[in-house]
Every structure is written in structure tokens, then in C-alpha cells.
N, C-alpha and C positions, 0 to 999 in steps of 0.2 A: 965819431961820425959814423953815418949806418949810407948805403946806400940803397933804395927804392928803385928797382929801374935804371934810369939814369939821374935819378934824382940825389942827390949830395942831401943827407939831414944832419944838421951840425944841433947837435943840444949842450946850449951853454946854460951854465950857472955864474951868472953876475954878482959879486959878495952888494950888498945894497940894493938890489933892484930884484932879485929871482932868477928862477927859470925860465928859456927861451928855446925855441923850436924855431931855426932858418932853413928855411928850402934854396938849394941851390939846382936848378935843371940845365942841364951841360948841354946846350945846342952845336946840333952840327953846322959845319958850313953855310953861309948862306940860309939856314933857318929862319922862319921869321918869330921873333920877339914873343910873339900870340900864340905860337904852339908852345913854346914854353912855360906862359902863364898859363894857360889851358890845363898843360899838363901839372901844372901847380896846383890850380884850384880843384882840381881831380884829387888830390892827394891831401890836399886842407879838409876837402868833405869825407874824407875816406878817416882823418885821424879826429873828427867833428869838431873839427877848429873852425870859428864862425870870421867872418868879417868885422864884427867889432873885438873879435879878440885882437886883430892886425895890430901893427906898432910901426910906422913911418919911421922913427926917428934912431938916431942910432945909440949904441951905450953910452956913450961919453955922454951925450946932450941930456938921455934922462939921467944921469947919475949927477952933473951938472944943475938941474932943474932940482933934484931931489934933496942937493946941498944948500941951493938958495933957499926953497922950501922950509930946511930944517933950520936957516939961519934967521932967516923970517921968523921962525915961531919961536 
């Protein structure tokens, strides 16, 4: 884990799936939600990680998807 600021960078290496870059932004009290992602998206354009690089879903579910996949084929 590295920290930016206030910003937590956790780089995971998932065996089956790769590498991963999660932003975590530590808001104070009562902060609202939007200054965090703000300073998120600040920090995505700054390492030129685009929007369709994003990833919604969590490990389990792509490593799950990637086991049906292989079982499928």
C-alpha cells in the first residue's frame, strides 16, 4: 500500500485475473462522498488510468465469471 495524500493505493496481484490499482480516499467527518471521488478522479488522471479501464465488480465475481468461462470452453 503506498499512500498519495490521503489517498490509500492498495496494488493487488490477483493469481487468475492480474494486476489491480484500488483507490481508497479517507474522508473526514461529515465530508461529502463527491469530494472524495473528485479527489479520486484527480489521481486516476494523474496515474492516466482512463474510465474504461474501471472495473465495478469485485474479485471473487471476475474470478467466478472467468471459471465458468473456462468451463464453458
Amino acid at each position: 500500500m503506498f499512500l498519495v495524500g490521503r489517498t490509500r493505493v492498495h496494488r493487488d496481484d490477483v493469481r487468475g485475473l492480474g494486476t489491480f490499482i484500488e483507490l481508497e480516499v479517507v474522508l473526514r467527518d461529515g465530508e461529502p462522498i463527491a469530494a472524495g471521488e473528485h479527489e479520486a478522479r484527480e489521481l486516476l488522471a494523474a496515474l492516466q488510468i482512463t474510465d474504461t479501464d474501471l472495473l465495478a465488480p469485485a474479485y471473487i465475481d471476475l474470478l467466478e465469471a472467468t471459471m465458468i468461462e473456462q468451463s464453458a470452453g
